[in-house]
FIKOLZA-1660 file (N, C-alpha, C; in steps of 0.1 Angstrom, whole numbers, plus 5000, padded with zeros to 4 digits):
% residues 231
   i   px   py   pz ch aa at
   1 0634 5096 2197  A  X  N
   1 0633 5081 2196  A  X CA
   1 0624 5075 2206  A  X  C
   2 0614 5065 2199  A  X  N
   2 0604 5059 2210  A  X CA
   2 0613 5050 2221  A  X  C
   3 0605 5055 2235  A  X  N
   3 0615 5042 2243  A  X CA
   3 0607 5031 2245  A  X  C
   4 0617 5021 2247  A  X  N
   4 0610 5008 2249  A  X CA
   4 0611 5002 2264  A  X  C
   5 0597 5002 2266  A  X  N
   5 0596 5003 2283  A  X CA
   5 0607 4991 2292  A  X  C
   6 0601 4979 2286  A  X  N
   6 0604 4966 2283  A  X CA
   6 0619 4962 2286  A  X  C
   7 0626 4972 2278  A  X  N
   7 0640 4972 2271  A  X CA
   7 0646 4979 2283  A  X  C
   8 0639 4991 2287  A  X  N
   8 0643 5004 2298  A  X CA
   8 0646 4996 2311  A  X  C
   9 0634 4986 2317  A  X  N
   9 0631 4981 2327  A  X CA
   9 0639 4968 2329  A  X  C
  10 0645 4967 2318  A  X  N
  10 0657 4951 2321  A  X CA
  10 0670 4958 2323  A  X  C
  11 0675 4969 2317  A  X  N
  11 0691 4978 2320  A  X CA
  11 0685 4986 2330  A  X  C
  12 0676 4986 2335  A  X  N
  12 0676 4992 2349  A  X CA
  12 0679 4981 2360  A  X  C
  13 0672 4966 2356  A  X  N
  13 0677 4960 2365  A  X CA
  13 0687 4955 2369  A  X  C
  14 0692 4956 2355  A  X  N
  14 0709 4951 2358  A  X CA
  14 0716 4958 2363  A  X  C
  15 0715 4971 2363  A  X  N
  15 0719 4984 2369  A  X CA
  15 0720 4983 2384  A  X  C
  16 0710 4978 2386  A  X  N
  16 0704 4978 2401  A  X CA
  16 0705 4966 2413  A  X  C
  17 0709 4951 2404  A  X  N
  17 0714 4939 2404  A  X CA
  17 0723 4944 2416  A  X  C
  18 0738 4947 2416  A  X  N
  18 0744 4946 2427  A  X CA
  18 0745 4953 2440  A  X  C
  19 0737 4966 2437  A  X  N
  19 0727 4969 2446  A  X CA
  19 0721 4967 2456  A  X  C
  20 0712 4959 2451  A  X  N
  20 0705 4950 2458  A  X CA
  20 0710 4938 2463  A  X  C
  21 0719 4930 2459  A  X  N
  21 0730 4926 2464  A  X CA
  21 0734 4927 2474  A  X  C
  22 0739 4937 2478  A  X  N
  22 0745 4942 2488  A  X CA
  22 0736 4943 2499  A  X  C
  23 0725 4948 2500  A  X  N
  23 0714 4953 2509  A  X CA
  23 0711 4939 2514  A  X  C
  24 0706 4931 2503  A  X  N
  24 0704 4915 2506  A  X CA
  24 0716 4907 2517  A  X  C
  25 0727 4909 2513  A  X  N
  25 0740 4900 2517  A  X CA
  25 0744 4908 2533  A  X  C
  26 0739 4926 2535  A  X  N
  26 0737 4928 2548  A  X CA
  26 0726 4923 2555  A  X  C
  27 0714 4920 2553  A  X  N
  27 0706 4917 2559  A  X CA
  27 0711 4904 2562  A  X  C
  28 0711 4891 2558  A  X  N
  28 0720 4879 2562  A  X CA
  28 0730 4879 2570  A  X  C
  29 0734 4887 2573  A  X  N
  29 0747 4884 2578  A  X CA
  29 0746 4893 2594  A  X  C
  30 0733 4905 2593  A  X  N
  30 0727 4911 2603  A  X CA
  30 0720 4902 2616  A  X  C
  31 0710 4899 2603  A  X  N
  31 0700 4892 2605  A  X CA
  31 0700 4876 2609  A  X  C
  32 0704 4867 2601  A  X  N
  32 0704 4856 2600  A  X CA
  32 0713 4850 2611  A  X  C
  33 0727 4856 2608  A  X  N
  33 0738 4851 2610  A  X CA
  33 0744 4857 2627  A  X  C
  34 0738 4870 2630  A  X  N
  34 0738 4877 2639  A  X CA
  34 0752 4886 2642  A  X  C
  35 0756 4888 2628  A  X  N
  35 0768 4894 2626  A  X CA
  35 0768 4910 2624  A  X  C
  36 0772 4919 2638  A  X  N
  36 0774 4935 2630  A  X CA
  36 0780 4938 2623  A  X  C
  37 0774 4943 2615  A  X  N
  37 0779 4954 2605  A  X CA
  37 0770 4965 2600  A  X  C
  38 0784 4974 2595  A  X  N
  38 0778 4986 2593  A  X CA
  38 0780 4993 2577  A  X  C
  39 0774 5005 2568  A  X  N
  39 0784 5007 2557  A  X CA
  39 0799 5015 2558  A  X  C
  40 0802 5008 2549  A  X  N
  40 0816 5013 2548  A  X CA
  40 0816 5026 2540  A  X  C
  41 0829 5036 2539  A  X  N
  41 0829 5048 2535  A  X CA
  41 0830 5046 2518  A  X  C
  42 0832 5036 2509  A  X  N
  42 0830 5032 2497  A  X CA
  42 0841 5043 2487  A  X  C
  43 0836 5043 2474  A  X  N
  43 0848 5050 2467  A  X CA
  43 0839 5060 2457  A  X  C
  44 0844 5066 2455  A  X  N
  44 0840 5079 2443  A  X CA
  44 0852 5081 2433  A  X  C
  45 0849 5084 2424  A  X  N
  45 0855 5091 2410  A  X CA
  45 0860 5103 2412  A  X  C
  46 0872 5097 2407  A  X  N
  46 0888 5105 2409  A  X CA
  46 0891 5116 2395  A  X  C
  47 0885 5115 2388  A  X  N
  47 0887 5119 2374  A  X CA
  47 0885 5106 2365  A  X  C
  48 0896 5110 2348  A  X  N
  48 0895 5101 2338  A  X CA
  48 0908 5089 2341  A  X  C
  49 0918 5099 2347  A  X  N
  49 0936 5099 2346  A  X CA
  49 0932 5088 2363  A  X  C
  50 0929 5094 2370  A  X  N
  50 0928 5088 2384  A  X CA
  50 0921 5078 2395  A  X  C
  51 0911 5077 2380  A  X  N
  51 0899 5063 2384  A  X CA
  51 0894 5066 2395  A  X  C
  52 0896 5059 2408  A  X  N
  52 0888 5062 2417  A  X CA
  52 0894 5059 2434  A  X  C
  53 0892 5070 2439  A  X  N
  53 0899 5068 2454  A  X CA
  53 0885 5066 2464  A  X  C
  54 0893 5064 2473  A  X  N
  54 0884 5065 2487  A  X CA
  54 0875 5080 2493  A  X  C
  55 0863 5076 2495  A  X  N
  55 0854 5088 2497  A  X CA
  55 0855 5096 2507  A  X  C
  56 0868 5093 2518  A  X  N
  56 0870 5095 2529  A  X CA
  56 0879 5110 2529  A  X  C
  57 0883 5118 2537  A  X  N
  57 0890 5127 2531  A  X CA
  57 0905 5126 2531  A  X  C
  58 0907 5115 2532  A  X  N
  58 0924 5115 2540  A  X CA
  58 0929 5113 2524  A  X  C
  59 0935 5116 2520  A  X  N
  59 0937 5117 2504  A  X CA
  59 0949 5103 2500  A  X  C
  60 0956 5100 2515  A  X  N
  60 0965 5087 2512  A  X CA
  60 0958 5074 2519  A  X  C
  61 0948 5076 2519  A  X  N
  61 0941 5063 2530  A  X CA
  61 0948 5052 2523  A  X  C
  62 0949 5041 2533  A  X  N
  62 0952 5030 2530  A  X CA
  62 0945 5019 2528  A  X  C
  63 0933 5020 2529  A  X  N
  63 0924 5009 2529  A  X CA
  63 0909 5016 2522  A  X  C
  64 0913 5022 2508  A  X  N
  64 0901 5032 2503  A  X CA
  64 0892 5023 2501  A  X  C
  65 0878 5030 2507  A  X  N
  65 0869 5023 2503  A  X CA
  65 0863 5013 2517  A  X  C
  66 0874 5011 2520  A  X  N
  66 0872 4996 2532  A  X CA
  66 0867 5000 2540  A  X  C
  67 0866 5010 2553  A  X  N
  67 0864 5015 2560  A  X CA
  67 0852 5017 2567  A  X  C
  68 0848 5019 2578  A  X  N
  68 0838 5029 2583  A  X CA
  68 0842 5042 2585  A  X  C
  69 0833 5050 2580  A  X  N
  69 0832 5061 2584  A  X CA
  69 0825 5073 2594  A  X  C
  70 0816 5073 2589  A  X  N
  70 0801 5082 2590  A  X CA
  70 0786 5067 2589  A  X  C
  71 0785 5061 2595  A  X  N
  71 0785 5062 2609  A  X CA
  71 0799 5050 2618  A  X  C
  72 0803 5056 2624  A  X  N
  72 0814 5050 2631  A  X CA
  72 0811 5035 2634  A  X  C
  73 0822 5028 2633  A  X  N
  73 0823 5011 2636  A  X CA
  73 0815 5008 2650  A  X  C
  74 0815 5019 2657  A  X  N
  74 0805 5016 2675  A  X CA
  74 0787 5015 2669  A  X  C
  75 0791 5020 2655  A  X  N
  75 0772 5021 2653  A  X CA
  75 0770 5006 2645  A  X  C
  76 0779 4996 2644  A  X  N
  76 0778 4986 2638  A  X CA
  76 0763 4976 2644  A  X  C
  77 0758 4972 2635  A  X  N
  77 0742 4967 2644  A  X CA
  77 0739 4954 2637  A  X  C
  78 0728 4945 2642  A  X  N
  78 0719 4934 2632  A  X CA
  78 0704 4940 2636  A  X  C
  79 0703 4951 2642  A  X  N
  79 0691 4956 2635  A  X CA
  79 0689 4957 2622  A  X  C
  80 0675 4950 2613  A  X  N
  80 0670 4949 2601  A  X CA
  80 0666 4963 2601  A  X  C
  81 0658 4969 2607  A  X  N
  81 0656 4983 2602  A  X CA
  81 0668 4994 2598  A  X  C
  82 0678 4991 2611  A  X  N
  82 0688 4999 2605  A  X CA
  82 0696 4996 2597  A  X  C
  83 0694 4984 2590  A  X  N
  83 0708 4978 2579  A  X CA
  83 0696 4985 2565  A  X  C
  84 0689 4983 2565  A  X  N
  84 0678 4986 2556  A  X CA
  84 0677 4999 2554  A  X  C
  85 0675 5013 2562  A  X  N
  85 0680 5024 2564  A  X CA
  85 0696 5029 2557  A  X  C
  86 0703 5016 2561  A  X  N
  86 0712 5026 2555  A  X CA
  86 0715 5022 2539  A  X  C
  87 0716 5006 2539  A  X  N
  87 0717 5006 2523  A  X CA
  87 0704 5011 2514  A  X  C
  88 0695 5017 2518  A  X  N
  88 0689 5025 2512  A  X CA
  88 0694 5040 2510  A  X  C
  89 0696 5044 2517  A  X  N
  89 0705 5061 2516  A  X CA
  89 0719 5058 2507  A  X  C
  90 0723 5046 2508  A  X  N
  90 0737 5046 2505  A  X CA
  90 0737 5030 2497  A  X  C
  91 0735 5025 2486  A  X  N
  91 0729 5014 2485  A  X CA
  91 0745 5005 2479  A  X  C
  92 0753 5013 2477  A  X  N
  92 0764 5009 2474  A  X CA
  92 0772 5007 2479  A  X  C
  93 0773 5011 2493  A  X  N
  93 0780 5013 2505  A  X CA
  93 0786 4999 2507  A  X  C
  94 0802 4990 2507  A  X  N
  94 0808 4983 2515  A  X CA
  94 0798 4981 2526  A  X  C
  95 0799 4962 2528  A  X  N
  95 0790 4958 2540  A  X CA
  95 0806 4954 2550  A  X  C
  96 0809 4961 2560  A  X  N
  96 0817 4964 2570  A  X CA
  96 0814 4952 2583  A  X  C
  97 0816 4944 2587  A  X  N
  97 0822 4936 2601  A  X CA
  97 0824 4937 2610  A  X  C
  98 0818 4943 2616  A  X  N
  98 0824 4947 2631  A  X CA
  98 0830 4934 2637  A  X  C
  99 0845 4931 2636  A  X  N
  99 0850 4919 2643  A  X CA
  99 0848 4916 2657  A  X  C
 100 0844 4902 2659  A  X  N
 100 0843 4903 2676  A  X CA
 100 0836 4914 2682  A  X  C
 101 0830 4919 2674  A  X  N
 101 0822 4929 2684  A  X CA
 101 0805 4917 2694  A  X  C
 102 0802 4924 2700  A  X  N
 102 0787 4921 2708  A  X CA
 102 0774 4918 2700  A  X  C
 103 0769 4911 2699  A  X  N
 103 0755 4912 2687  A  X CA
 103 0745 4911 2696  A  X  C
 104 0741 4917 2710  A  X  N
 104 0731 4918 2719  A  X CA
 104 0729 4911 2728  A  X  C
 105 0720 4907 2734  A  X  N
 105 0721 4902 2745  A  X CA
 105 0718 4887 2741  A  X  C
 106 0708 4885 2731  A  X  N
 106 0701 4876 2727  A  X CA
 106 0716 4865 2712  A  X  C
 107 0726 4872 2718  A  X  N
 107 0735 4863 2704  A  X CA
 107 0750 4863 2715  A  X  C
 108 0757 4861 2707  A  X  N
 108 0772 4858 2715  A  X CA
 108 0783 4870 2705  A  X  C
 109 0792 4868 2702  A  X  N
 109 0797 4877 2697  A  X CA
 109 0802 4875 2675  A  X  C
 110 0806 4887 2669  A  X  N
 110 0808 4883 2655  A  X CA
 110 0823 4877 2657  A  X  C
 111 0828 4871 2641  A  X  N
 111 0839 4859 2646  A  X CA
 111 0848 4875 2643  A  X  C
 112 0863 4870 2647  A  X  N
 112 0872 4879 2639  A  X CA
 112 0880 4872 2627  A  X  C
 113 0892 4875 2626  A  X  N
 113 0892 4870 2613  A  X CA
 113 0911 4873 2613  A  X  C
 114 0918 4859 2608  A  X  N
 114 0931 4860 2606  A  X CA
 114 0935 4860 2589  A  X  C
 115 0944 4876 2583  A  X  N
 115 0947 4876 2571  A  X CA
 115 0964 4874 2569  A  X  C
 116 0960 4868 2553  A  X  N
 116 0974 4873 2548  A  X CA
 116 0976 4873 2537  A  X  C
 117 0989 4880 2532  A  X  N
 117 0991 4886 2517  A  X CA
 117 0982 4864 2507  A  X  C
 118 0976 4870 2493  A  X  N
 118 0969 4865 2483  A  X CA
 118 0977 4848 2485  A  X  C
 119 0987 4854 2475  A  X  N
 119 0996 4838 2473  A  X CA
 119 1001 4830 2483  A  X  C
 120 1003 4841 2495  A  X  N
 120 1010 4829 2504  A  X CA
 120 0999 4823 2511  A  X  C
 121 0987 4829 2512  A  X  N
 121 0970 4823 2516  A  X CA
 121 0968 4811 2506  A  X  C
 122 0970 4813 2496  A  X  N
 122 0967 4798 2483  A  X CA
 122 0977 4790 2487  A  X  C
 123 0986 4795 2488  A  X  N
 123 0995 4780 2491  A  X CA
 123 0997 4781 2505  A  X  C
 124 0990 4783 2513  A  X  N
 124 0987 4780 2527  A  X CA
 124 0970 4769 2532  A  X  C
 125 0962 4774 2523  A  X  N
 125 0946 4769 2525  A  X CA
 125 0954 4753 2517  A  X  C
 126 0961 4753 2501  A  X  N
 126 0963 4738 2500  A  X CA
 126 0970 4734 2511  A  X  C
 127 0981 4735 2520  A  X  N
 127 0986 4727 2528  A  X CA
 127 0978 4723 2544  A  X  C
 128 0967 4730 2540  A  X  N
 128 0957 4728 2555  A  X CA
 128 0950 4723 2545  A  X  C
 129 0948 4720 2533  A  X  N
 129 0935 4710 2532  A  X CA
 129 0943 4695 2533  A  X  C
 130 0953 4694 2530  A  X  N
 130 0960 4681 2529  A  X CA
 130 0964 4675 2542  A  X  C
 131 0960 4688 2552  A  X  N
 131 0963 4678 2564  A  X CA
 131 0954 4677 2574  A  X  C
 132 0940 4680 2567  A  X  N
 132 0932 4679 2573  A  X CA
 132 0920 4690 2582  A  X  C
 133 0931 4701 2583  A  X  N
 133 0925 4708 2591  A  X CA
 133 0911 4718 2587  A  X  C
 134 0902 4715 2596  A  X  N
 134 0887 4722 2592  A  X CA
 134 0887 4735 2594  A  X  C
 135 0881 4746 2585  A  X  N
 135 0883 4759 2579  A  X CA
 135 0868 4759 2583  A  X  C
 136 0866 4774 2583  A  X  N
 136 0849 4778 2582  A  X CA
 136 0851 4788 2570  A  X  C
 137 0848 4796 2568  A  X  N
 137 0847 4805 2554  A  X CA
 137 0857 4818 2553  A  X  C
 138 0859 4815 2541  A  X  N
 138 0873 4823 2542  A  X CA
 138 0871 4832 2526  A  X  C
 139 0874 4844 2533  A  X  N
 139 0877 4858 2522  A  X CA
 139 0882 4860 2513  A  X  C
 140 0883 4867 2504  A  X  N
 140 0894 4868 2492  A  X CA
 140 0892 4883 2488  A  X  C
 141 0906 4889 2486  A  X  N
 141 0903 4897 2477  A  X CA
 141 0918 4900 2468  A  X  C
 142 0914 4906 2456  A  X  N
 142 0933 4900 2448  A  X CA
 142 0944 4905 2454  A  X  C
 143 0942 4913 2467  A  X  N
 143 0957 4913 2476  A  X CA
 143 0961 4904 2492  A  X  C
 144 0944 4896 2495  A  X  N
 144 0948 4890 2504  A  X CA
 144 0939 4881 2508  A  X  C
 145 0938 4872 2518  A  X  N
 145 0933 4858 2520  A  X CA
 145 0929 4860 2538  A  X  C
 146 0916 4863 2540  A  X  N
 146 0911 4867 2554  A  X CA
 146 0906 4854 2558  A  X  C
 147 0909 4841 2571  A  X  N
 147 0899 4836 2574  A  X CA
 147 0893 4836 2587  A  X  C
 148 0885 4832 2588  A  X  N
 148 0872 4836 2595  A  X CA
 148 0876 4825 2603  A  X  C
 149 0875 4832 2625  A  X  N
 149 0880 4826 2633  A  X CA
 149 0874 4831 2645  A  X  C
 150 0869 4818 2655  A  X  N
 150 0864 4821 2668  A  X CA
 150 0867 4835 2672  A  X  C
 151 0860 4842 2680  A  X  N
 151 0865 4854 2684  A  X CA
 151 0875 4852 2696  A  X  C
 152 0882 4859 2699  A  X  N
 152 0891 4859 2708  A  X CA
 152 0897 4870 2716  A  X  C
 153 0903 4872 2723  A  X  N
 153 0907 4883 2734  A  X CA
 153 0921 4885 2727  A  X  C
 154 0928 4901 2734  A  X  N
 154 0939 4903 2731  A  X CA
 154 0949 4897 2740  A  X  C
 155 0947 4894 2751  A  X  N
 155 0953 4885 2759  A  X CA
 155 0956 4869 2752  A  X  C
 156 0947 4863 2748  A  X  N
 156 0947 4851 2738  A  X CA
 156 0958 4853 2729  A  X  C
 157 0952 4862 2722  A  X  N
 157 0966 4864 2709  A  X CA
 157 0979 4868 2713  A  X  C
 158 0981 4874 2724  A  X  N
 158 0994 4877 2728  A  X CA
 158 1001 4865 2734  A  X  C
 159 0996 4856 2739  A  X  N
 159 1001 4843 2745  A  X CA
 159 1003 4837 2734  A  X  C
 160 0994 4833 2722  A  X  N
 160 0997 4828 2714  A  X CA
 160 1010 4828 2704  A  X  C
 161 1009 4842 2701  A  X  N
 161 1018 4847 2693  A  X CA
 161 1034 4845 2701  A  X  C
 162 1036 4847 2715  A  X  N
 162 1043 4846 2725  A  X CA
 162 1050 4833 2722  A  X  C
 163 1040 4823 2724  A  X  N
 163 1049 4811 2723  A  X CA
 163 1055 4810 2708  A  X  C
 164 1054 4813 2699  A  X  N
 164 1061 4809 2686  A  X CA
 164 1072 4812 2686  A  X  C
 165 1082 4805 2676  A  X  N
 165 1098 4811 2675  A  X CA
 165 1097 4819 2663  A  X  C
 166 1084 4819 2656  A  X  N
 166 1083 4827 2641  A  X CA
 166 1071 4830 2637  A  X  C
 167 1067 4843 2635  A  X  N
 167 1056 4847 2631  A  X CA
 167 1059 4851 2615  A  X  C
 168 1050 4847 2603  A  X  N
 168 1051 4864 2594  A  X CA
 168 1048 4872 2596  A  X  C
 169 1055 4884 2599  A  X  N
 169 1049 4898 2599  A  X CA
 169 1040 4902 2592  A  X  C
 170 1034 4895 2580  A  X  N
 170 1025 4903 2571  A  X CA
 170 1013 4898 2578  A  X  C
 171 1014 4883 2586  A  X  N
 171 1002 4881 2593  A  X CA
 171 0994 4890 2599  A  X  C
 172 0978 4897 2597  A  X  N
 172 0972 4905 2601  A  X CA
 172 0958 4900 2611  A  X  C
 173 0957 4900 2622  A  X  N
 173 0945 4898 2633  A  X CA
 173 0937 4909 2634  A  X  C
 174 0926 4907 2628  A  X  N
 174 0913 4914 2631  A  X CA
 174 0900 4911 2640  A  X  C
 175 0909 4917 2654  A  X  N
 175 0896 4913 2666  A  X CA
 175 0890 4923 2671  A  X  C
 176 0883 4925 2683  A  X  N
 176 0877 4932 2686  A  X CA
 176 0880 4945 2686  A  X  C
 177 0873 4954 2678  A  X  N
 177 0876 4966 2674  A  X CA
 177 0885 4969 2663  A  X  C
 178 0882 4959 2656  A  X  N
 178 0888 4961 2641  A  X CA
 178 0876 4954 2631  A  X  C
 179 0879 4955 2618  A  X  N
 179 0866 4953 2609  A  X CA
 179 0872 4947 2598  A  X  C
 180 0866 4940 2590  A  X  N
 180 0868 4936 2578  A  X CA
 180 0853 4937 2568  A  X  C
 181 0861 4937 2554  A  X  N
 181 0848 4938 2545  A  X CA
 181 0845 4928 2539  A  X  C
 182 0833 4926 2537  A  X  N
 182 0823 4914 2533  A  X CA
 182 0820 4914 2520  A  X  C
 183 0820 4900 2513  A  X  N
 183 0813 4898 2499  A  X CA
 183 0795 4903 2499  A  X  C
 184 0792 4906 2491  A  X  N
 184 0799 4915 2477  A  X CA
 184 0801 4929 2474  A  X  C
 185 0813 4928 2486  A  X  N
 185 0817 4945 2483  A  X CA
 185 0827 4946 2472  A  X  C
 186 0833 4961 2470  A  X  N
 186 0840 4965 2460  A  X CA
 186 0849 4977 2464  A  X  C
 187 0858 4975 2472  A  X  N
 187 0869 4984 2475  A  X CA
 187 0882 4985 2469  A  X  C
 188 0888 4998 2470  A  X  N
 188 0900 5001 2463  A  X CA
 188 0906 4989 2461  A  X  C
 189 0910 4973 2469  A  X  N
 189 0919 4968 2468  A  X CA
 189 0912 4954 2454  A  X  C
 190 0897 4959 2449  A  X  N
 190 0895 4951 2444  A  X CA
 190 0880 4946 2446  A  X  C
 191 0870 4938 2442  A  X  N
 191 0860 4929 2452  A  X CA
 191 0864 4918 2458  A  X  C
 192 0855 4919 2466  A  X  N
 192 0857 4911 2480  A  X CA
 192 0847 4901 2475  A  X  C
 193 0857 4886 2476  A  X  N
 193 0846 4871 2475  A  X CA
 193 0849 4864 2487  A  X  C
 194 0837 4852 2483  A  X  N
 194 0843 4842 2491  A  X CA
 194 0855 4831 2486  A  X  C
 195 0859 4826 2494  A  X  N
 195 0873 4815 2486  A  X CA
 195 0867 4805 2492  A  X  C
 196 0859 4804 2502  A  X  N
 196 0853 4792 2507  A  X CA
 196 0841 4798 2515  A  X  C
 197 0829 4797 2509  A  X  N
 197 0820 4801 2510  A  X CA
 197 0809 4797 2523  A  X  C
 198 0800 4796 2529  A  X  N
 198 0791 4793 2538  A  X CA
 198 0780 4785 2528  A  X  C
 199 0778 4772 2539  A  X  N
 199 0762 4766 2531  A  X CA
 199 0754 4780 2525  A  X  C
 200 0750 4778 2514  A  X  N
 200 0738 4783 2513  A  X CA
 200 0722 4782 2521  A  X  C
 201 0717 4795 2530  A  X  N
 201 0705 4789 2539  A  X CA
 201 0712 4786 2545  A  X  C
 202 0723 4786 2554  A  X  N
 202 0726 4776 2572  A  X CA
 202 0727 4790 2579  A  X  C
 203 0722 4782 2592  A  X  N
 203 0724 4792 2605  A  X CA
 203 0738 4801 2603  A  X  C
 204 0743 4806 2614  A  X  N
 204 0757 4809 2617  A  X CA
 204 0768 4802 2613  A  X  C
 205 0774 4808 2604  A  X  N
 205 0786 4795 2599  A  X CA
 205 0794 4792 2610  A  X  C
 206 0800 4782 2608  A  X  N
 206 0808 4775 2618  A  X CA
 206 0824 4782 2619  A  X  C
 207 0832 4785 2629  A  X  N
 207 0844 4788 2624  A  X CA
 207 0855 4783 2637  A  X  C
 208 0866 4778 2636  A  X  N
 208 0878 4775 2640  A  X CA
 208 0883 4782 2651  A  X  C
 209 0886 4779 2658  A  X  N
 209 0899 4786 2670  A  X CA
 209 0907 4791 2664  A  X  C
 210 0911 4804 2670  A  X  N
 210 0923 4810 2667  A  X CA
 210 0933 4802 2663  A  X  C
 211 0935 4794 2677  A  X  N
 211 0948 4790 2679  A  X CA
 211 0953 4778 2668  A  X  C
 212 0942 4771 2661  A  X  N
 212 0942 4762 2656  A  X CA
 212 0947 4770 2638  A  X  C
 213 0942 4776 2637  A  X  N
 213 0946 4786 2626  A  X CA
 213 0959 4793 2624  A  X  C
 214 0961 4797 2635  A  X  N
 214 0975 4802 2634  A  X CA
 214 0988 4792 2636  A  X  C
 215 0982 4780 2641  A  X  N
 215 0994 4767 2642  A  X CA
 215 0994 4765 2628  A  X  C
 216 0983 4763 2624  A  X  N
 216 0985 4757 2608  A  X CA
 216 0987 4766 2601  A  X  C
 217 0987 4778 2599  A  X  N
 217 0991 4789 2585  A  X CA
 217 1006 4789 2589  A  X  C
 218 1009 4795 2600  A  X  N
 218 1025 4796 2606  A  X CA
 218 1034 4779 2599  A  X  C
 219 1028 4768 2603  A  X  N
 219 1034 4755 2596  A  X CA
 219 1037 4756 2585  A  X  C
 220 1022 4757 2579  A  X  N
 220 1019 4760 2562  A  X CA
 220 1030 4763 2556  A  X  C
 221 1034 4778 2562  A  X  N
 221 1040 4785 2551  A  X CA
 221 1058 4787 2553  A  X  C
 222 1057 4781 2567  A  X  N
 222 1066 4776 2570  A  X CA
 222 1074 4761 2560  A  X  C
 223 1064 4752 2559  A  X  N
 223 1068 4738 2553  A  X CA
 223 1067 4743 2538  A  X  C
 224 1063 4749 2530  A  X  N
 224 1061 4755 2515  A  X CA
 224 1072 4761 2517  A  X  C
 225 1083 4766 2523  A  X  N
 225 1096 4774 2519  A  X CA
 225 1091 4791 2518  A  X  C
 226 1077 4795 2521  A  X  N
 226 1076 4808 2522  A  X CA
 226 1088 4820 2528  A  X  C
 227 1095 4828 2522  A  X  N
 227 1105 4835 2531  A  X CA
 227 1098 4844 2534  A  X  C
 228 1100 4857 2545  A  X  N
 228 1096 4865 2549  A  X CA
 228 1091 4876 2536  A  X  C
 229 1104 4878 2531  A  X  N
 229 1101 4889 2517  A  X CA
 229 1091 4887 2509  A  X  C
 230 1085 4875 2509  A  X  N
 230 1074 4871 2497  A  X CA
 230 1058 4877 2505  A  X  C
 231 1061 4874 2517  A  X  N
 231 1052 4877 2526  A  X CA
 231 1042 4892 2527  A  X  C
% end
């Protein structure tokens, strides 16, 4: 059968579409935004019966796909040459966060980021829009609700957390020396969006104090009747 070049060169690009995607959406966030990251360990094909696990070897990982691997979260960079290097070897590779980590001498630090389980996030983001309180861009993916927050010390969080009479436990803090994965990746738990996205074209998005985040999610889900078990 004759091929049709035409025909060839458009399902190649769609092929290639998220791809490129990814390569693009590291560079921004390297580059632009002056945020490290690195690729993540991604997923491979499990069989027919098993779909697809984490590429990592740990056979129960918890977070397939999400991860750094090879090269380790210390090699997280906003060098353009090296984001470009690697989503070229690996073009599919999870774009990885280095939270709160250092972006050089010439930047200040990447944000970290407060999560929690999907629904109790939806019905936490409505009760902070209704009372006002300003958000910078916040994650999604169909098991959980990450938002993006001043970086902070573990000293900080521990005083914080300290004063409360009630935390949820499922509440998860990702600071320095922890990672989160970026839109438009695609890990075991699902793709990763935004739920509240960054201008399109703006500098460094803007993002929230810890503390102001965790007063209002803890209220939130507190005033919604959230119980722990749902959590």
């Amino acid at each position: 059968m004759r091929e049709i070049p035409g025909r060839r060169r458009r399902l190649l690009s769609r092929r290639d579409h998220g791809k490129s995607d990814l390569l693009s959406a590291a560079l921004t966030f390297a580059t632009a935004w002056r945020w490290p990251v690195l690729p993540g360990i991604g997923l491979e094909t499990a069989g027919r019966r098993d779909g697809v696990r984490c590429a990592c070897p740990d056979p129960e990982c918890t977070v397939p796909g999400a991860h750094p691997f090879d090269p380790g979260l210390l090699a997280a960079t906003t060098d353009a040459r090296m984001v470009r290097w690697w989503w070229t070897k690996r073009p599919d590779a999870p774009v990885v966060l280095a939270t709160g980590a250092s972006s050089g001498p010439a930047g200040g630090r990447a944000p970290c980021a407060v999560s929690l389980p999907a629904v109790a996030g939806a019905r936490a983001l409505a009760v902070l829009d209704r009372t006002g309180i300003r958000l910078g861009p916040v994650l999604a993916t169909p098991e959980r609700l990450m938002i993006l927050v001043a970086p902070y010390t573990m000293e900080q969080l521990g005083e914080l957390l300290y004063a409360k009479d009630f935390v949820p436990g499922s509440l998860r803090f990702h600071g320095e020396g922890g990672y989160i994965t970026l839109p438009p990746s695609t890990t075991g738990a699902g793709p990763v969006r935004w739920e509240r996205a960054p201008l399109p074209g703006s500098a460094e998005p803007w993002v929230p104090d810890v503390e102001a985040v965790v007063d209002a999610v803890v209220d939130a889900l507190t005033r919604t009747g959230v119980s722990a078990p749902e959590l």
